[in-house]
Every structure is written in C-alpha cells, then in structure tokens.
C-alpha positions as CSV (number, residue, x, y, z in Angstrom):
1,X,21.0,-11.4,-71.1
2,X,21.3,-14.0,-73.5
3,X,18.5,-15.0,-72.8
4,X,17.2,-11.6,-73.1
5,X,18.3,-11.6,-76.6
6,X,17.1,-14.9,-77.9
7,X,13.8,-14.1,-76.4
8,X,13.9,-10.6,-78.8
9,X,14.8,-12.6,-82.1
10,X,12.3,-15.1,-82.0
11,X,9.9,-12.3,-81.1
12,X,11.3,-10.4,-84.5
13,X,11.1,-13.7,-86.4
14,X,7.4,-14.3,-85.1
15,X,6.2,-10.9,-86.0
16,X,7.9,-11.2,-89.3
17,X,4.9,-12.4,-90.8
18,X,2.2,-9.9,-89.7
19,X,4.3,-6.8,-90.3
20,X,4.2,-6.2,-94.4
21,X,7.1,-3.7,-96.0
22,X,5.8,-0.3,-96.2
23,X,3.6,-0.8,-93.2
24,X,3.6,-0.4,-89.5
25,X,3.9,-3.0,-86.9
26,X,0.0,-3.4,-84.9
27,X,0.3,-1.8,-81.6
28,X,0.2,-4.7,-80.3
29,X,3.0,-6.3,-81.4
30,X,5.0,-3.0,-80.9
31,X,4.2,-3.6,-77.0
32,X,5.5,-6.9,-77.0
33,X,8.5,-5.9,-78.6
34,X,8.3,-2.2,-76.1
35,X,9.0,-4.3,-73.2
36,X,11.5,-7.2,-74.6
37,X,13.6,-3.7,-75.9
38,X,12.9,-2.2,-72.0
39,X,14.6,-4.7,-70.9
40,X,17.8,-4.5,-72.4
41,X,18.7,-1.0,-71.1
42,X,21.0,-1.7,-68.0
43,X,20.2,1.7,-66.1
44,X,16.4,0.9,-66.6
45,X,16.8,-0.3,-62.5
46,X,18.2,2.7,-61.3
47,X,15.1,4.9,-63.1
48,X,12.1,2.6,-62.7
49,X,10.6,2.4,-59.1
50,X,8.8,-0.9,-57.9
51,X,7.2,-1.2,-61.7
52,X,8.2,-0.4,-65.4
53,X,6.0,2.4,-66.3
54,X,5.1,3.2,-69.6
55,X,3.2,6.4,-70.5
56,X,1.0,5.9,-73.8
57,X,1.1,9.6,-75.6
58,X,-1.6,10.4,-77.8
59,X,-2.8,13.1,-80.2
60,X,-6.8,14.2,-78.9
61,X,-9.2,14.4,-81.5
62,X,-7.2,12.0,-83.9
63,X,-9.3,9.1,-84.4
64,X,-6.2,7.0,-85.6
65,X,-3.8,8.2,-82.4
66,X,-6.2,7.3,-80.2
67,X,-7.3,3.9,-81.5
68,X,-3.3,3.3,-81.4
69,X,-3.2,4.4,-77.8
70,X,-6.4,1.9,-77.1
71,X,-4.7,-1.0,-78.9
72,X,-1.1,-0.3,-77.0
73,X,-3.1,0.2,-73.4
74,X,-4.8,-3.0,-74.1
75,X,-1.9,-4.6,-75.3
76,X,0.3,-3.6,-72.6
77,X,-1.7,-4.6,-70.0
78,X,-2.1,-7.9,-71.5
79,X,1.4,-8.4,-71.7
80,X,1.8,-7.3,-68.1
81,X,-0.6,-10.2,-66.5
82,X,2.5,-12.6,-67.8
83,X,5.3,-10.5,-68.0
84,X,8.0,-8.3,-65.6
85,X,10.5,-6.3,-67.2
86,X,13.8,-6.6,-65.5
87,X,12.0,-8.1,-62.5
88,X,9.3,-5.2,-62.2
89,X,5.8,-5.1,-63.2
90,X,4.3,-3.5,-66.0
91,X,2.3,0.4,-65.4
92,X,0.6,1.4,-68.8
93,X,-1.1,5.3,-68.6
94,X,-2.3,7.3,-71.5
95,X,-2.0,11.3,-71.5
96,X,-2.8,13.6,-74.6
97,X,-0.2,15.3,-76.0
98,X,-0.9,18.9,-74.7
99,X,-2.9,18.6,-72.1
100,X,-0.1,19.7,-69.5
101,X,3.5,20.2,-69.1
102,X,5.1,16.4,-71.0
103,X,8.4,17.2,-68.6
104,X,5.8,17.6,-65.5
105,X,3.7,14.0,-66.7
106,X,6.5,12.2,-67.3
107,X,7.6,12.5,-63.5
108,X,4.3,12.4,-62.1
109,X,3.6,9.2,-63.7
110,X,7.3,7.7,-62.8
111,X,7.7,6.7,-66.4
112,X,10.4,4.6,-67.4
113,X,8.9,4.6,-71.6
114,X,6.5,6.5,-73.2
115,X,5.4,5.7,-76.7
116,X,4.4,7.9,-78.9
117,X,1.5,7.1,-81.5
118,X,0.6,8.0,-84.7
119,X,-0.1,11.3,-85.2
120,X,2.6,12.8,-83.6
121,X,5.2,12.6,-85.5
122,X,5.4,15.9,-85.8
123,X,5.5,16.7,-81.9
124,X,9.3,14.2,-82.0
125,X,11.6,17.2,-80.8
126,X,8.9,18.4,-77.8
127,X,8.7,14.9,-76.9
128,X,12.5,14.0,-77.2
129,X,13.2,17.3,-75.3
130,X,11.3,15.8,-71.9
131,X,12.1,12.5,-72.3
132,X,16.2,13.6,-72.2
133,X,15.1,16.2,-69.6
134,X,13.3,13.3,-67.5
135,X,15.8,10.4,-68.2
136,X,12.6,8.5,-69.5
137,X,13.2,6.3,-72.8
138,X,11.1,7.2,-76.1
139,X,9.2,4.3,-78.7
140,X,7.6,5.1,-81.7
141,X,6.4,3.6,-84.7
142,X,7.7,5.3,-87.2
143,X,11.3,5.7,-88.9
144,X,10.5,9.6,-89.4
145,X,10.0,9.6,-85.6
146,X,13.3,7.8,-85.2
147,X,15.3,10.2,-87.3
148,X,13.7,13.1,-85.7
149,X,15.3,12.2,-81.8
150,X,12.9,9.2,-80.8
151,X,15.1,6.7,-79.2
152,X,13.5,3.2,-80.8
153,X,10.8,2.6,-83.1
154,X,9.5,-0.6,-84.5
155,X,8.8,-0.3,-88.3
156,X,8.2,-2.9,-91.1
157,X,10.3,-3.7,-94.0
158,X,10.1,-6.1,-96.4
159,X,7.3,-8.7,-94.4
160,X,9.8,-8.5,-91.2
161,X,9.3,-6.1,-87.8
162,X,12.6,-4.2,-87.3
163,X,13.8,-2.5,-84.0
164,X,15.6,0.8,-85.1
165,X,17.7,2.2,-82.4
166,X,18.7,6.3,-82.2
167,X,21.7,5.7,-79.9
168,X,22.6,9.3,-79.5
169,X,19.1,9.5,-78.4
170,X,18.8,7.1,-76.1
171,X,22.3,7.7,-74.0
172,X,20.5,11.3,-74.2
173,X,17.9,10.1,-72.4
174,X,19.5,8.2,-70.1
175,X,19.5,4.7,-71.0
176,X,22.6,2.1,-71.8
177,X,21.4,-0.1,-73.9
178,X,23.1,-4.1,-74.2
179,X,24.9,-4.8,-77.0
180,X,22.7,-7.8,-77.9
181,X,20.2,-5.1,-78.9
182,X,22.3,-3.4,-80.9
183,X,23.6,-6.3,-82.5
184,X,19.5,-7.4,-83.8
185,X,18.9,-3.7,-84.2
186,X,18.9,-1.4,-87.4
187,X,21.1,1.4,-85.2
188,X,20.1,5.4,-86.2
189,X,23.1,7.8,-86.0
C-alpha cells in the first residue's frame, strides 16, 4: 500500500500545476486520480467482479455534463490500456441520470464507482441514496457534491488538485478506505 500511496502523491503533486484555485480538476485528471483513490478502499475486492467498473453519470441535454462524461469515458479508458486497479481491469459505462432506476443501473452494470459530472450537483442525495443502497463508491468534482453525501471529489485550491474524502459517506456505501488516503486527503465530516 505504500506504494499505493506514494503513487497518489506524486499524482497530486503532478496535477498541481494544471488545476488553478477556484477551478475544477479536467476530467481527465479526475480519472487518473478516480482509480489511484479506487484503489485504496480494502473491500473494493469483495464488490468488484473480474474488473473495476466505473459508471460515468451524466445530465442529458447539458452540453457541459456530457462533454465531462466524454472527456472521463475517454480518459478512463485510456487509463485502463495501462492500468488495473487492485489487480482488476478497468470497465467505464456512461448512463443519463433518469433514464431508469440509478439503484437498478448500478447493479446491472456491476459498478464498483460511478462519477458524477457536472450538472448534477443537484441530483447528490438520489445518487448517494443508490450508491449506499448498492454498496457502489461515489466521485465527483465538486466540494458542494462532497458536502451533500458524495463520498470523494477532486477539487482545486490554490494551483494544487485535492482529494476530499466524505467518510461517513463512504463507510455508508460500503467502502474502507486505507489510512494512507486519509492521511493525503482533505477528510469531509
């Protein structure tokens, strides 16, 4: 796991740069850091199947949540040509937000993440309800989405990418997440 953890601070310390205060982090850069934080939840084996699963959720219509989902879709499956999470290959699916039961997608898809984009910041308690109901661990880019029950989010602050951490949200939903994280992470009560 130390490993694990040095890998997640130089990825922090790389993206510093690119992610300005006030800003968010590209998806891209929030997919790299989606599956170094994956990895650091210890009952992430016992949900996954033979891959890591990560459902993209979008807002239709919304020209900004759906260039986000594009951008993570690519960027996940970029990540996954080179990288296993815990030893499991990468699964990235995009679904809109309403266009059937989340609880229902969520299982269907065997999703181990889901990430919500921008635009749905609003839809945080829905999406936290099936992602506790499903055991399935919840990303987002946004503190408001953080505060409001989504278990991490990647945000910028002052020219650095930080990994904020609801921990009463993610035990909720099932994960136990390594104290290296916690220790790199801005931890949400």
């Amino acid at each position: 796991m130390a490993l694990a953890r040095a890998a997640l601070v130089i990825a922090l310390q790389c993206l510093a740069g690119h992610a300005a205060a006030d800003e968010g982090v590209p998806q891209g850069q929030q997919a790299l850091l989606l599956l170094r934080t994956l990895a650091y939840d210890r009952n992430l084996a016992a949900r996954a199947g033979a891959e890591a699963t990560v459902l993209v959720l979008f807002k239709p219509g919304d020209a900004a949540s759906t260039a986000a989902k594009d951008a993570m879709l690519t960027a996940l499956a970029t990540a996954a040509e080179k990288v296993k999470v815990a030893g499991l290959p990468v699964r990235a699916l995009s679904r809109p937000l309403g266009r059937d039961s989340l609880h229902l997608a969520l299982g269907e898809a065997g999703a181990v993440a889901l990430y919500l984009c921008p635009g749905l910041e609003d839809a945080s308690a829905e999406v936290a309800a099936a992602t506790r109901a499903t055991h399935v661990l919840s990303f987002a880019g946004s503190r408001a989405s953080v505060e409001a029950g989504i278990s991490i989010g990647f945000v910028g602050r002052d020219g650095k990418a930080v990994v904020m951490v609801n921990l009463p949200a993610a035990k909720a939903e099932g994960a136990d997440l390594d104290s290296g994280l916690l220790r790199v992470a801005e931890v949400v009560r």
